[in-house]
Structures are given as C-alpha cells and as structure tokens.
C-alpha positions as CSV (number, residue, x, y, z in Angstrom):
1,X,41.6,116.4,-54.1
2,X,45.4,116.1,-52.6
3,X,46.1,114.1,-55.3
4,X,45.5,116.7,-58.2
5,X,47.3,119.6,-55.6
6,X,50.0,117.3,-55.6
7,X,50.4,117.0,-59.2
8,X,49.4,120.7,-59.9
9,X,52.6,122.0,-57.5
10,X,54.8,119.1,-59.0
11,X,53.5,120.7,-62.7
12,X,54.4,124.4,-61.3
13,X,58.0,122.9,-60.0
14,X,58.9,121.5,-63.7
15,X,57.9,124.3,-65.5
16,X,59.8,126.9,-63.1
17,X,62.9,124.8,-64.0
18,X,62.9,124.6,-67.3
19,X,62.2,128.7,-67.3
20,X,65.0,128.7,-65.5
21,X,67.5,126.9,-67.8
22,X,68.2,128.4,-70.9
23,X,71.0,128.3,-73.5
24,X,74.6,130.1,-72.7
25,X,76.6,131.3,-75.3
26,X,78.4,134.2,-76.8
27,X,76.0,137.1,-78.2
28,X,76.6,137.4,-81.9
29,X,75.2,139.5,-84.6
30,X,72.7,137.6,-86.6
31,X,73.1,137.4,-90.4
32,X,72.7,140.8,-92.2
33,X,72.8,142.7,-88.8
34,X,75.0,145.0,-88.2
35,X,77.0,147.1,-85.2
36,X,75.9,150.4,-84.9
37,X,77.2,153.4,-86.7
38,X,80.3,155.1,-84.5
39,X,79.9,157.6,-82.0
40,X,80.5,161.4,-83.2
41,X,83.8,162.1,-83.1
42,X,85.3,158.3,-83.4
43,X,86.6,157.3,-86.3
44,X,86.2,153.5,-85.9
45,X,83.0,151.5,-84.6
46,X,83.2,150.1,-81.2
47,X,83.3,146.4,-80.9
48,X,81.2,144.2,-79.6
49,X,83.0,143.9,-76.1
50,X,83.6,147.2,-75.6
51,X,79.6,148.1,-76.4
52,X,78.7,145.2,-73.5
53,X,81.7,146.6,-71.3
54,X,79.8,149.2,-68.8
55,X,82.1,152.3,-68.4
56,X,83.1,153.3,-64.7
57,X,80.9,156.3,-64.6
58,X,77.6,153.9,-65.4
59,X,78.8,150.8,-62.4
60,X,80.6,153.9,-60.1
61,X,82.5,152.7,-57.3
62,X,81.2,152.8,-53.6
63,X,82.7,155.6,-51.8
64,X,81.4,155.4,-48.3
65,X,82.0,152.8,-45.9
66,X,78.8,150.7,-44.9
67,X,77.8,150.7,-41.4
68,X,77.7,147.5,-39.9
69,X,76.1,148.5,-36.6
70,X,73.2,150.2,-35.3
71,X,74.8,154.1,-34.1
72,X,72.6,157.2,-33.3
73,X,72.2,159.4,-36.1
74,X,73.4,163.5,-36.0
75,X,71.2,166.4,-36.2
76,X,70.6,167.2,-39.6
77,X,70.3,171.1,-40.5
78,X,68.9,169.7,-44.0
79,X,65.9,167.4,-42.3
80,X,63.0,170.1,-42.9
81,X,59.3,169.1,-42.6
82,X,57.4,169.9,-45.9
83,X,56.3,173.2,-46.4
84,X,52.8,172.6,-46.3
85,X,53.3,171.2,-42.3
86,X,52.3,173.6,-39.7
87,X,55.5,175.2,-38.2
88,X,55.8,174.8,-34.3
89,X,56.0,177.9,-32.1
C-alpha cells in the first residue's frame, strides 16, 4: 500500500512540473489575424507593444507609505455601525 502512495505522489510531482514548464516566446499574430481596428479618434493602429504596455492609470503608483510596525489606530468619525444595529443610549 506505501508502495503505490509512493508512486501515486511521485506521478502528482511529474505532472505538476511539466504543467509548470511551458514554451517562452514572443506573442505574434497568427496567420490571417489581425490587430484591432484603431481607437476613435487615432489615426493609426496601436502596435503590438504598446496594446501589451499597461498605461499608468491601470498599474497606479503607491502613494502611501506602508507601515512596518504595529501603531494604535485614530478615532475615525467615518467608522459607523450599520444602520440596521441598535444605537446605544
């Protein structure tokens, strides 16, 4: 019975590595395809970089500063329970 769980998680190891491998090389068009029409308003069609090139508002850069240790967190005015929760007195 160890023998054939042995084999089976060898089986699940091969497999899971050549998933994992796969071919690496430029995207092209295939034959007859072609790029898409040009936005509104442009008078020539992107190319194929600049379609795979993400603009800066779709990746935006961080703009706050990551804490890197615990601190106490301020009151927040904003931090209301849900309006169906009973309101203290």
């Amino acid at each position: 019975m160890r023998h054939g769980m042995k084999q089976g998680a060898m089986l699940i190891l091969v497999a899971t590595a050549l998933a994992a491998c796969g071919q690496r090389s430029p995207l092209a068009l295939k034959p007859g395809q072609q790029l898409p029409p040009a936005p509104y308003g442009r008078a020539d069609k992107p190319s194929t970089t600049e379609l795979l090139t993400a603009s800066p508002v779709a990746i935006p850069l961080r703009s706050v500063e990551l804490r890197t240790r615990s601190e106490e967190r301020e009151d927040d005015p904003f931090d209301l329970p849900p309006p169906e929760a009973p309101q203290p007195q």
